[in-house]
N, C-alpha and C positions, 0 to 999 in steps of 0.2 A: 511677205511670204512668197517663195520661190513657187514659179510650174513646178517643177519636180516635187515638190515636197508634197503642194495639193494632189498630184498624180499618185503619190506613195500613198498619201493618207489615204484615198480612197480605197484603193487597191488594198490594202491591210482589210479591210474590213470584210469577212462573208456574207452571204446574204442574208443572215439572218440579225444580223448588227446593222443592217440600212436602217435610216429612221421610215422608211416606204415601206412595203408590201404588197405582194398579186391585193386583192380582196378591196383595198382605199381607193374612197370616192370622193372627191370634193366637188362642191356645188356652188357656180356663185353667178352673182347677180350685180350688173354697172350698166355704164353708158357708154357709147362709145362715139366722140364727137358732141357736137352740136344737139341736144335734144333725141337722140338714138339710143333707144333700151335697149340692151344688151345679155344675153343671160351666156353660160358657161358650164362643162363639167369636164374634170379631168379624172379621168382611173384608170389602174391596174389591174392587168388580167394576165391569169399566168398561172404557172409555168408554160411555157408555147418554145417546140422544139424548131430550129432554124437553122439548116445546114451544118444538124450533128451537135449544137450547141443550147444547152435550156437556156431562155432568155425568159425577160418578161414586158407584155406586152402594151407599151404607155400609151394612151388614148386622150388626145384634147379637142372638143366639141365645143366651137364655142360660136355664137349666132348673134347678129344683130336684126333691129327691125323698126320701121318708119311706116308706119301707116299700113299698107298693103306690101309694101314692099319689104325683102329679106333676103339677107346677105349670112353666111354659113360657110366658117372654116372649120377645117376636119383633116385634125394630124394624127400620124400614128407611127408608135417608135418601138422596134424591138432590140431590147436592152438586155447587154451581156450583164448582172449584177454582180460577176466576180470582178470580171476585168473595167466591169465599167466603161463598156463601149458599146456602139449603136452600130447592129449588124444592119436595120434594113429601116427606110424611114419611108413616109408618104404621104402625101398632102392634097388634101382636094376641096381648092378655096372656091366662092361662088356668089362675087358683087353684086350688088346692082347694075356695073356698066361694065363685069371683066371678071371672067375666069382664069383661073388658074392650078394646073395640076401637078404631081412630083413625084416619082416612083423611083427610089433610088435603091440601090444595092451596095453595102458598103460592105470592103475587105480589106479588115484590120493589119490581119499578118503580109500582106502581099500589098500594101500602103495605096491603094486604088480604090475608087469607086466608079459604077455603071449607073445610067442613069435607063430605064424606059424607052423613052423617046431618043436613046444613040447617042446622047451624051457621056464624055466618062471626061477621069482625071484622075489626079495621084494626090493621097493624104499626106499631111504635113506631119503626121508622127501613126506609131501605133495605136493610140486608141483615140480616135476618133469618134465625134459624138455630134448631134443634131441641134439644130433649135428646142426640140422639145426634152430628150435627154439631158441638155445640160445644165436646164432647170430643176431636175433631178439631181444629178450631178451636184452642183451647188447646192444641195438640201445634206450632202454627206459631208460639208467643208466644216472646219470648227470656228468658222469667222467668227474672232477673237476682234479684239477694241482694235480700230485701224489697220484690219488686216484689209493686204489688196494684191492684185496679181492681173498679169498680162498672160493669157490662156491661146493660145495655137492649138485648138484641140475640133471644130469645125469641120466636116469631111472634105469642105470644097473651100479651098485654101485662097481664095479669093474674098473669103468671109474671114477671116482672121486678120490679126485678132481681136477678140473679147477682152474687156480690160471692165474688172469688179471689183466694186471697193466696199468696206462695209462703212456707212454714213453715223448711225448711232445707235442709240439702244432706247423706245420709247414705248410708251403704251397706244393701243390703236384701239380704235371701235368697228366691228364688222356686222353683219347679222348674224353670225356665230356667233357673238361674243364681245367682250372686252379683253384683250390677251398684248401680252409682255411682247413684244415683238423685239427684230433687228433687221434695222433697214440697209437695206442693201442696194446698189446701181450699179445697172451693168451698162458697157458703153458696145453697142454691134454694130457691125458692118452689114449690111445689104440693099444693093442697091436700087433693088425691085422695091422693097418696100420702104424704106428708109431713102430714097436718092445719097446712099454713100453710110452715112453713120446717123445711128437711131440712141435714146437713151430711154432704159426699162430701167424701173424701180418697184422694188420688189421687196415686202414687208413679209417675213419669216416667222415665224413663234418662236421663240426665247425659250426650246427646249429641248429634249432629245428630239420631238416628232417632226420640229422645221417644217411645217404646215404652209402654204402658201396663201394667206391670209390677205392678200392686197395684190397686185399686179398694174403698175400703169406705165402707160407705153407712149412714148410722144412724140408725131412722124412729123417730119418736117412740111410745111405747107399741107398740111390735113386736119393737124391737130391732136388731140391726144384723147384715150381711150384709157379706162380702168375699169377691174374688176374683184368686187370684191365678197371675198367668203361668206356661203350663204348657210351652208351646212358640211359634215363632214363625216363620214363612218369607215368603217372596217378598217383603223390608222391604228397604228400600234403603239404598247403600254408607253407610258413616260410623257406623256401630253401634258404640262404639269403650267406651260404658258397662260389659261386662261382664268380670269381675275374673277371670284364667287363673284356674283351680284348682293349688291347690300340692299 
């Protein structure tokens, strides 16, 4: 499957055809590392107007913790849902031995981004999207049997590209549930977190609502993190991935 085609396909869709919506909340619950509980929620709030533009506003919270101690990342991404681009992203992570913050401003039509802290630079196409939108993003694709693509879609073009393939089609167990999934791996760039390229594998539902049911992340020399679906509400009709209990 070509970029272009993923970029068409989404774009065709309005907002009211995303399998997302403002209102969806997902909840979940992993470890991360070595013995480190881990909990998580991701949701949509929205409509939120932004330099003239309705977007909606993507929220990931997700916290680790070790005895007394606790470690709390905290993204936030506002999302054009026509064009399917990230007007403005921000991040405010906070280790045990190292913080880290991210205030960016992204400008689609004029192929640049502004960073906070006086950093800028030029995007590698028009629609441009985040770490955290793109996992959205990927929730609108029809990843069909062996579909894969090389994605340039990143605001800070030193992170591209993303290269996702879909793995296979299995059933998974979460605390939500037992549900039809489709596994999927993405291969990213970043150098901060990853020293150069990282690989995320990402377990989907097997239906319209592409529910993010799994997530594990595996850093080079640190080790790897997962997190997985603990509950799920305000997600829209067609949820049809998850298997009654006998």
């Amino acid at each position: 499957m070509s970029l272009g085609s993923d970029i068409d396909a989404a774009r065709a869709r309005s907002s009211d055809q995303l399998p997302f919506a403002p209102g969806e909340r997902l909840t979940y619950e992993g470890r991360v590392r070595s013995g480190v509980r881990g909990k998580g929620t991701m949701w949509i709030e929205g409509p939120v107007q932004l330099r003239g533009t309705t977007t909606w506003l993507l929220h990931s919270d997700m916290e680790g913790r070790v005895g007394p101690l606790r470690a709390t990342d905290r993204t936030a991404s506002w999302l054009d849902p026509v064009k399917m681009t990230a007007l403005r992203f921000t991040s405010r992570e906070r280790h045990i031995v190292s913080k880290h913050d991210d205030a960016v401003d992204i400008f689609a039509e004029e192929k640049r981004w502004s960073a906070a802290n006086g950093t800028e630079g030029e995007t590698a196409g028009n629609a441009p999207l985040d770490e955290l939108s793109f996992l959205y993003y990927l929730r609108t694709l029809p990843l069909l049997a062996d579909a894969s693509a090389t994605v340039t879609r990143h605001f800070d073009i030193t992170r591209n590209p993303t290269v996702w393939r879909v793995v296979r089609r299995e059933e998974i167990e979460v605390g939500a549930g037992r549900f039809h999934a489709i596994v999927v791996e993405m291969r990213v760039r970043d150098t901060r977190r990853y020293k150069g390229e990282g690989t995320i594998t990402i377990h989907l539902s097997d239906d319209r609502c592409r529910l993010i049911l799994q997530l594990d992340s595996r850093v080079p020399e640190a080790g790897s993190a997962t997190l997985k679906l603990k509950s799920y509400e305000g997600v829209r009709d067609g949820c049809t991935a998850l298997i009654p209990a006998r």
